[in-house]
C-alpha positions as CSV (number, residue, x, y, z in Angstrom):
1,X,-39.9,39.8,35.6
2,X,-40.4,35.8,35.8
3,X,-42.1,34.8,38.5
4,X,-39.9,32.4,41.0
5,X,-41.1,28.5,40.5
6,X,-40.7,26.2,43.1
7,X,-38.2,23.8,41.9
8,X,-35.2,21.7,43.0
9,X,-32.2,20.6,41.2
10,X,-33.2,16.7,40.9
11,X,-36.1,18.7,38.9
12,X,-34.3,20.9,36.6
13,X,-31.7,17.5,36.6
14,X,-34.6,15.9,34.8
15,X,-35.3,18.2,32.6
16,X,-32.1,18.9,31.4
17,X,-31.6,15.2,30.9
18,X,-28.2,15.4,33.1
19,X,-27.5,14.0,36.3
20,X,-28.1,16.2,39.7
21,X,-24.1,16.2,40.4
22,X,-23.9,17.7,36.7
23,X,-26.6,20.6,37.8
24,X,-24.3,21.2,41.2
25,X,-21.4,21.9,38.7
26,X,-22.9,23.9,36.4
27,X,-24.3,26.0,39.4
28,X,-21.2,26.0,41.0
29,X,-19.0,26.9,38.3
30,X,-16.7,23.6,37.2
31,X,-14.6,24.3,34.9
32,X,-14.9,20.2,33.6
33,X,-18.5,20.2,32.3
34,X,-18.8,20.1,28.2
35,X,-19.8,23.5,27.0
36,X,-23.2,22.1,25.2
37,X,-24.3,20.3,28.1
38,X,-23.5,23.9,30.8
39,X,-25.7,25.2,28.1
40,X,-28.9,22.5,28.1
41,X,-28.8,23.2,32.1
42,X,-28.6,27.2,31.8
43,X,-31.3,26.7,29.5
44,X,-33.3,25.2,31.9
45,X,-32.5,27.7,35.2
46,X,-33.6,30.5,33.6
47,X,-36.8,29.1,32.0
48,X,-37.5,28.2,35.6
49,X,-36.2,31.1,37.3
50,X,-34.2,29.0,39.4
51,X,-31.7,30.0,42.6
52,X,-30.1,27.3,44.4
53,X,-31.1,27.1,48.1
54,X,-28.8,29.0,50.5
55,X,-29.5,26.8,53.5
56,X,-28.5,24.0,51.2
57,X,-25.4,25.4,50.0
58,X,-23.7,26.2,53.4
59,X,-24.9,22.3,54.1
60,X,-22.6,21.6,51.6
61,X,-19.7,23.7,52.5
62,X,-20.3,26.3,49.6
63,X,-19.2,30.0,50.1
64,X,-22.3,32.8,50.7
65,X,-19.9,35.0,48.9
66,X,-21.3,37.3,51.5
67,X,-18.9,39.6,54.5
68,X,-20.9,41.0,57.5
69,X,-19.8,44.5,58.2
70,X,-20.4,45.1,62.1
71,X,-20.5,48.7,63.5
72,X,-20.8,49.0,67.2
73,X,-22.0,52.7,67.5
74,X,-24.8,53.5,70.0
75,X,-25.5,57.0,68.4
76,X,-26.5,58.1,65.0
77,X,-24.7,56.9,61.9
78,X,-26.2,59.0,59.0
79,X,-24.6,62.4,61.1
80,X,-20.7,60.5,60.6
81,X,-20.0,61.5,57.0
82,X,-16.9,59.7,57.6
83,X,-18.8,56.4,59.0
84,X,-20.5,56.9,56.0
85,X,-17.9,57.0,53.8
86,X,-16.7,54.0,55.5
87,X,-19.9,51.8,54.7
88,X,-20.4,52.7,51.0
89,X,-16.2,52.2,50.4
90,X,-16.5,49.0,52.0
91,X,-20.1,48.0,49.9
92,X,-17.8,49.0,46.9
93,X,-14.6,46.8,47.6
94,X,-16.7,43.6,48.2
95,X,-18.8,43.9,45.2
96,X,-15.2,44.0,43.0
97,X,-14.9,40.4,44.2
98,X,-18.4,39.6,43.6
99,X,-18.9,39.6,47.3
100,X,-22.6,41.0,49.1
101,X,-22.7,42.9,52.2
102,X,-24.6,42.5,55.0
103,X,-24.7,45.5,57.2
104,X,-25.6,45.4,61.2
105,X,-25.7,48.1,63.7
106,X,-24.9,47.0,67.4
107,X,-25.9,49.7,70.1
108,X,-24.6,47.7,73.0
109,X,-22.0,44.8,72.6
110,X,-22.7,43.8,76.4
111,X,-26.1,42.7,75.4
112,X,-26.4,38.9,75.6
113,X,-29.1,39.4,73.1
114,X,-27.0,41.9,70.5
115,X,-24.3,39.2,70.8
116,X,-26.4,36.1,70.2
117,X,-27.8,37.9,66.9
118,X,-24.4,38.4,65.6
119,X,-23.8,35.4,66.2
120,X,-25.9,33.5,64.7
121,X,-24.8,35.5,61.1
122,X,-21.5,33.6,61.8
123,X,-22.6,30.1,63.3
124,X,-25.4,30.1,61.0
125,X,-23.0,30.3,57.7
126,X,-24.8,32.7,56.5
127,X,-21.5,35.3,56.1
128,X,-18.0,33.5,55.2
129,X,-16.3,36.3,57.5
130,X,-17.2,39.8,59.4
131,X,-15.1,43.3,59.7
132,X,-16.0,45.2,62.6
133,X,-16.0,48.9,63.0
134,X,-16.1,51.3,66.3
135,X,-15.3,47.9,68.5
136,X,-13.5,48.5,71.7
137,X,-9.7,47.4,71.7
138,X,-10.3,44.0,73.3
139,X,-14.1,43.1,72.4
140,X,-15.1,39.8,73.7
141,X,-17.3,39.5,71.1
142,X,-14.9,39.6,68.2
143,X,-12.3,37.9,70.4
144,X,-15.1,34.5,70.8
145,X,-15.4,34.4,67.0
146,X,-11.4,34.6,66.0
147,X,-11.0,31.6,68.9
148,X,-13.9,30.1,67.4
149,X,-12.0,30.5,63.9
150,X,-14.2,32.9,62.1
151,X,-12.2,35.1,59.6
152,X,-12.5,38.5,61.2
153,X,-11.3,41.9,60.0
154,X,-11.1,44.4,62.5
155,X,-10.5,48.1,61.7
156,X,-8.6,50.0,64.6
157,X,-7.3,47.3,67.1
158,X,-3.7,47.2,69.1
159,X,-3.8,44.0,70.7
160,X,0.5,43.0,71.3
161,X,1.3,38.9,70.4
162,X,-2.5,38.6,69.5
163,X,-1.4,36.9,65.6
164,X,-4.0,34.4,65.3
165,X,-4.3,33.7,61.2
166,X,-7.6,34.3,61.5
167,X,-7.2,38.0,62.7
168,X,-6.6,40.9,60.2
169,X,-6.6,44.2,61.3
170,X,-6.1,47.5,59.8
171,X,-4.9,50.7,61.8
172,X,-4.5,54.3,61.2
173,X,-0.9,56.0,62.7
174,X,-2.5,58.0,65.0
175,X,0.1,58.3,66.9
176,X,2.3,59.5,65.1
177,X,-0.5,61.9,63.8
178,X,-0.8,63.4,67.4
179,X,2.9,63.8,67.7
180,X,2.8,65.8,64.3
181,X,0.6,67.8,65.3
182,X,2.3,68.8,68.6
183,X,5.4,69.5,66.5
184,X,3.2,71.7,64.5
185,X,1.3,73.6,67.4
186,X,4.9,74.0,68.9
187,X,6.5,75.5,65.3
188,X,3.3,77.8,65.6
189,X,5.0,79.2,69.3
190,X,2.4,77.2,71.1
191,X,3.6,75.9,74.3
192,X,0.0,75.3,76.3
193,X,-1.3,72.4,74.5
194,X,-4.4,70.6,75.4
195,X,-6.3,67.4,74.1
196,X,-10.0,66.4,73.8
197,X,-9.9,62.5,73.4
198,X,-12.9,60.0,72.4
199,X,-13.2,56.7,73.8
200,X,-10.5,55.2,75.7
201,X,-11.7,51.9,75.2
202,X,-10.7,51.8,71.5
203,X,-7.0,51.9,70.4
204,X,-7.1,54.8,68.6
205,X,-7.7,57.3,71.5
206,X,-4.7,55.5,73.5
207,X,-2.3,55.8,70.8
208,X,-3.6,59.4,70.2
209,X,-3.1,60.3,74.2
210,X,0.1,58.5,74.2
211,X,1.3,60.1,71.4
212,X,0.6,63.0,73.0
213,X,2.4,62.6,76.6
214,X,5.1,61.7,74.4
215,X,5.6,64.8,71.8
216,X,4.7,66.9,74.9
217,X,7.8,65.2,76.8
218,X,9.8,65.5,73.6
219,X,9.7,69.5,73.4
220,X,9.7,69.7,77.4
221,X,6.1,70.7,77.8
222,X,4.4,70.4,80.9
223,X,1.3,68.4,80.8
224,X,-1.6,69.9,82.4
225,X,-4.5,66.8,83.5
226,X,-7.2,69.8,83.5
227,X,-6.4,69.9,79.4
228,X,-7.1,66.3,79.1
229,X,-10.7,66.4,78.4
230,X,-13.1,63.2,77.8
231,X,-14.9,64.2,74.7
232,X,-16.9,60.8,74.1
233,X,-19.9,61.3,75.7
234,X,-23.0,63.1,74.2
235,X,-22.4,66.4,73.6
236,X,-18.5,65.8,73.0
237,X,-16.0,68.7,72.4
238,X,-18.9,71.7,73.1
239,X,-19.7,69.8,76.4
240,X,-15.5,69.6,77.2
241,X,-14.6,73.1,76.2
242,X,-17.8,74.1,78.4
243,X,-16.5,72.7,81.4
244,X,-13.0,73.8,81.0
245,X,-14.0,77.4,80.6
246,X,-16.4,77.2,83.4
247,X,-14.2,76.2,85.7
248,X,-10.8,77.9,85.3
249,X,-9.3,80.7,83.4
250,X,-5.8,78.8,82.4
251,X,-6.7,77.8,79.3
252,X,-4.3,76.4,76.5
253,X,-3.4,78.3,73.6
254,X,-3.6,75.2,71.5
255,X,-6.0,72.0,72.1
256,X,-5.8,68.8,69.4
257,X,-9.5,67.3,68.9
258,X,-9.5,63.3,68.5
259,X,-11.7,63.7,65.4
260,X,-13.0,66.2,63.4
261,X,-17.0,66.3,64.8
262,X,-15.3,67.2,68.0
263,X,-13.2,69.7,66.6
264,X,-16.5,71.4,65.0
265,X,-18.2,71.2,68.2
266,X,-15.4,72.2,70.1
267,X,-15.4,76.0,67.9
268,X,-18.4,76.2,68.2
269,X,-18.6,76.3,72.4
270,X,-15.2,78.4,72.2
271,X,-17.4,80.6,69.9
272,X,-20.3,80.8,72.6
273,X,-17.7,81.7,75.1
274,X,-16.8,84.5,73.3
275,X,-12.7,82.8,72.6
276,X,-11.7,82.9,69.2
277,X,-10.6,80.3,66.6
278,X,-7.8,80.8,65.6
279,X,-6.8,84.2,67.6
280,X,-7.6,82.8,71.4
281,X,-7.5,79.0,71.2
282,X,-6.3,77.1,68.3
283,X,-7.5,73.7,67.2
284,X,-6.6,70.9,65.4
285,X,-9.0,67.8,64.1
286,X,-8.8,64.3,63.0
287,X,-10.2,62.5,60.0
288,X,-10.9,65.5,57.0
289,X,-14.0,65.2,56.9
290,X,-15.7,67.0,53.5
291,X,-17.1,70.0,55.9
292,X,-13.7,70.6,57.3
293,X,-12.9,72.8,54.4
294,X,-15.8,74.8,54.4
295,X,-15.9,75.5,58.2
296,X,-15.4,78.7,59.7
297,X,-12.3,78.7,60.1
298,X,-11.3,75.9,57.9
299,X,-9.9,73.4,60.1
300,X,-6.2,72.3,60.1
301,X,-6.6,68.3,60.2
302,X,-5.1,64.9,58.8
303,X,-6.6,63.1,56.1
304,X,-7.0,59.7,56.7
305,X,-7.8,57.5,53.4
306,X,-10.5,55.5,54.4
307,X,-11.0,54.4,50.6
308,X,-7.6,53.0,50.5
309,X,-8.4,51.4,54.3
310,X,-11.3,49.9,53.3
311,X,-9.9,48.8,50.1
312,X,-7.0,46.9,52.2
313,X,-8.7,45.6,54.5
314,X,-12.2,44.3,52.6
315,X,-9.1,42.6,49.8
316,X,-7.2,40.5,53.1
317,X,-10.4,39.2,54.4
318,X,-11.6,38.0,51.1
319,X,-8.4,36.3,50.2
320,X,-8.5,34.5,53.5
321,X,-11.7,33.4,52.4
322,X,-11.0,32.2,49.4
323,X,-7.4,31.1,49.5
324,X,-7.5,30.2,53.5
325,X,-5.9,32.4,56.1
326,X,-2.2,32.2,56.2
327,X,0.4,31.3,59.0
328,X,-0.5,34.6,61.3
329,X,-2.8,37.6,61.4
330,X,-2.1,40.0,58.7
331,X,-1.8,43.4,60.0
332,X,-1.5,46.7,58.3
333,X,-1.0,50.7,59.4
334,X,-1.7,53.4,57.5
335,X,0.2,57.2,57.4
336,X,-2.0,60.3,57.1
337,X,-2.2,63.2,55.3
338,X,-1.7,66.3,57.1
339,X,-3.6,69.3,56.1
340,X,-3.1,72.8,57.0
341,X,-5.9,75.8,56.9
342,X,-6.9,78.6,58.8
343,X,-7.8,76.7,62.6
344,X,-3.8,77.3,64.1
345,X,-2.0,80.9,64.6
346,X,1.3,81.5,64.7
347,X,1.8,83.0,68.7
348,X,4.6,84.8,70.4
């Protein structure tokens, strides 16, 4: 590998025998230099080893030709296959429009310090535009940098007469996934029907629990508030079905699990409690993950396409890059899939 010399344009300028604008058009791709002379200058940058200064470029107004991808999850990435699914989809995408990725994890999003580091990416130039993954449904954080006029893609965000051009977000239905899977529990004879939800501070889990209330209101089904079990915290679905079996025998028949990690941790308390999946309790989970096939028993979910989301969504930020962001936000929601297996019974 050539080593890196330390050299500037005005030098490879001279040695090329062009002017320094010529070198900057060359570098930057114009499509009005002569063919010979593009070549005299190539010739030159890669006898040097040459890369044009970043620091310089975004002085200049140039593009990075780099997206930040911002994922605000205080536990453990590597044990989300579908987080991870996310990040390499995403990686994918950009690099189809010759686009890098910078990846950053932030724990805590009320951290002055967490925020200043973020943004400094933005202020600093050194990302033309950020999507942001796991962010509450109004994050001051990513709200700041869409007033500020940063392009921002936000993944999961229901934020009514919010249409700033700058804004592009991309949603799963999941409300009408939770109301499909009422429908199904209640086709199945189910009529005691509980929920384990994530975080109520991200859209998702309120469209999921409104969906609910409203497919349980639909078929006339009371709604017990002891079946409405937080399932966020550490510990998630084992530590909600633990509490509900500790403290009451009415249990549901039925229970609908925000995700599928819940859902697995879920069984497997039900399972410790000596209840049965599908005979004693049946579940439904969110999201398809590749272990929801394989689980005992395989676990009746919806699919969402996270290929196809971050597909959409990595495309509408860089065209807002490139082209410049329209006349409002560009918003988008996505169906899913839903899959049946072994985790619902049919009752009496």
């Amino acid at each position: 590998m050539k080593k890196k010399i330390d050299i500037n344009s005005e030098e490879i300028a001279r040695l090329a025998g062009v002017s320094r604008s010529t070198v900057s058009r060359v570098i930057n791709h114009y499509p009005n230099v002569p063919q010979k002379t593009k070549e005299k200058v190539m010739k030159v940058i890669k006898e040097y080893n040459y890369y044009p200064n970043l620091s310089a470029q975004v002085l200049a107004g140039k593009k990075t030709k780099t997206l930040g991808l911002f994922i605000i999850e205080r536990g453990h990435l590597s044990e989300d296959t579908s987080v991870n699914e996310v990040i390499t989809c995403l990686i994918e995408h950009a690099s189809l429009y010759g686009f890098y990725v910078l990846a950053h994890v932030i724990r805590d999003t009320t951290d002055p310090e967490n925020v200043h580091n973020v943004k400094e990416f933005f202020y600093q130039g050194r990302i033309d535009g950020g999507i942001f993954i796991g962010a509450a449904n109004h994050e001051p954080l990513v709200e700041e940098l869409i007033a500020e006029g940063f392009i921002v893609g936000i993944v999961d965000q229901v934020l009514p007469g919010r249409n700033e051009s700058n804004r592009i977000v991309c949603n799963f239905n999941n409300e009408g996934a939770i109301m499909q899977a009422v429908d199904y529990f209640v086709s199945m004879g189910h009529k005691r029907i509980g929920i384990i939800t994530s975080d109520l501070k991200k859209s998702s889990t309120t469209s999921k629990l409104n969906g609910f209330m409203a497919a349980m209101e639909k078929h006339g089904l009371s709604i017990n508030d002891r079946w409405i079990l937080p399932g966020f915290y550490e510990g998630g679905g084992y530590t909600a079905i633990e509490h509900l079996v500790r403290k009451s025998k009415d249990l549901p028949t039925a229970i609908f699990a925000s995700n599928d990690n819940i859902a697995f941790a879920a069984i497997r308390a039900l399972n410790d409690f000596s209840l049965r999946v599908p005979e004693d309790i049946s579940i439904i989970g969110m999201n398809d993950q590749k272990l929801s096939a394989y689980y005992k028993p395989a676990l009746t979910t919806f699919r969402a396409n996270f290929r196809e989301m971050m597909l959409l969504v990595t495309k509408m930020v860089v065209e807002s890059i490139l082209e410049g962001a329209g006349e409002e936000s560009l918003k988008v929601t996505m169906d899913m899939q839903f899959i049946e297996r072994e985790s619902v019974a049919r009752i009496n």
